[in-house]
C-alpha positions in Angstrom: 96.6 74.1 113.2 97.8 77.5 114.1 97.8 80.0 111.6 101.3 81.3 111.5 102.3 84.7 113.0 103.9 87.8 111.6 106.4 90.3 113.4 106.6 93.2 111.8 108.2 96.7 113.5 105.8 100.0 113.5 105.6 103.1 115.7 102.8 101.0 117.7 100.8 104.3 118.6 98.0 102.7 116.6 96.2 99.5 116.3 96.6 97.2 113.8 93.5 97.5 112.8 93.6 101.1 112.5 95.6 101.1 109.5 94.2 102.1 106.5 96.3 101.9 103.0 93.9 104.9 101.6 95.0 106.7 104.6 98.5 106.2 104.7 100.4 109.7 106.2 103.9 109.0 106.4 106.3 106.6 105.2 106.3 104.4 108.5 102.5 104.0 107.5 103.6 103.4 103.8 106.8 100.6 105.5 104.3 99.0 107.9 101.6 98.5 105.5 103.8 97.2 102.6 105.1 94.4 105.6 101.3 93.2 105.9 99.3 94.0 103.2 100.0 91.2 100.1 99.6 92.2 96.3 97.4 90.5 94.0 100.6 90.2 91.9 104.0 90.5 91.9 107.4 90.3 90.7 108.9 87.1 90.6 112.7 86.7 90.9 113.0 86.5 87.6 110.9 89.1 86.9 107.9 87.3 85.9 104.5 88.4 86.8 103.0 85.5 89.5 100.0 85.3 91.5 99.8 86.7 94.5 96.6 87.5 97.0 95.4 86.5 93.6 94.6 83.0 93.0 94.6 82.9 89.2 95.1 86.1 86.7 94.6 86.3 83.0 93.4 89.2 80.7 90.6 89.6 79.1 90.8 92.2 76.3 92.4 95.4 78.0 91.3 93.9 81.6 93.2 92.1 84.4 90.7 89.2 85.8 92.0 87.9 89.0 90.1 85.6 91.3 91.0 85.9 95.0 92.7 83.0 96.9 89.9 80.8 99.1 90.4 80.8 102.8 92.2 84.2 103.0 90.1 86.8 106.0 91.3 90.0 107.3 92.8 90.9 110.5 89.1 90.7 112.4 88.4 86.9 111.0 86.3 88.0 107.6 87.1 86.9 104.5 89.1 88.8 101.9 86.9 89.6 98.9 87.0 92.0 95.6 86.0 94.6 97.1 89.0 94.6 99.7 91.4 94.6 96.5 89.7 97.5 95.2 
C-alpha cells in the first residue's frame, strides 16, 4: 500500500529536506513546517489533550512520558525516535 501524500504550498527555493524547525527564519518557514511537522500532542476539538506523534502520554511526577508511535520514519525512510522530538 502506498503511503498517502501531502500537498502542502511553500516558497519551494529549498528542499524539503532542508528544513529545519531549529532553524526556522521567517514565517513561511514557521507556516510550512507547522503543515508537516506533527506534535506529540494536541488539542482536541474539545480542548482535551490527545495523543499525537505520541503514541501514549501520561505523567510521571512533574514529567510528561510519551512513547513514540511504531512505524513512523522521516522524510529520507528512517524511523522517528526521541531524539527527533527533542
Amino acid at each position: 500500500m502506498r503511503a498517502p501524500e501531502l500537498k502542502v504550498l511553500s516558497k519551494a527555493d529549498k528542499a524539503v529536506s532542508a528544513y529545519d524547525p531549529a532553524d526556522a527564519r521567517d514565517n513561511s518557514d514557521f507556516f510550512f513546517l507547522e503543515n508537516i511537522f506533527s506534535p506529540l500532542t494536541e488539542y482536541s476539538a474539545g480542548n482535551a489533550l490527545v495523543s499525537g506523534l505520541a503514541e501514549t502520554y501520561h505523567w510521571r511526577g512533574g514529567q510528561a512520558r510519551l512513547r513514540i508511535r511504531a512505524g513512523l520514519t522521516t522524510a529520507d525512510g528512517r524511523p522517528i525516535t526521541a531524539i527527533d522530538a527533542e
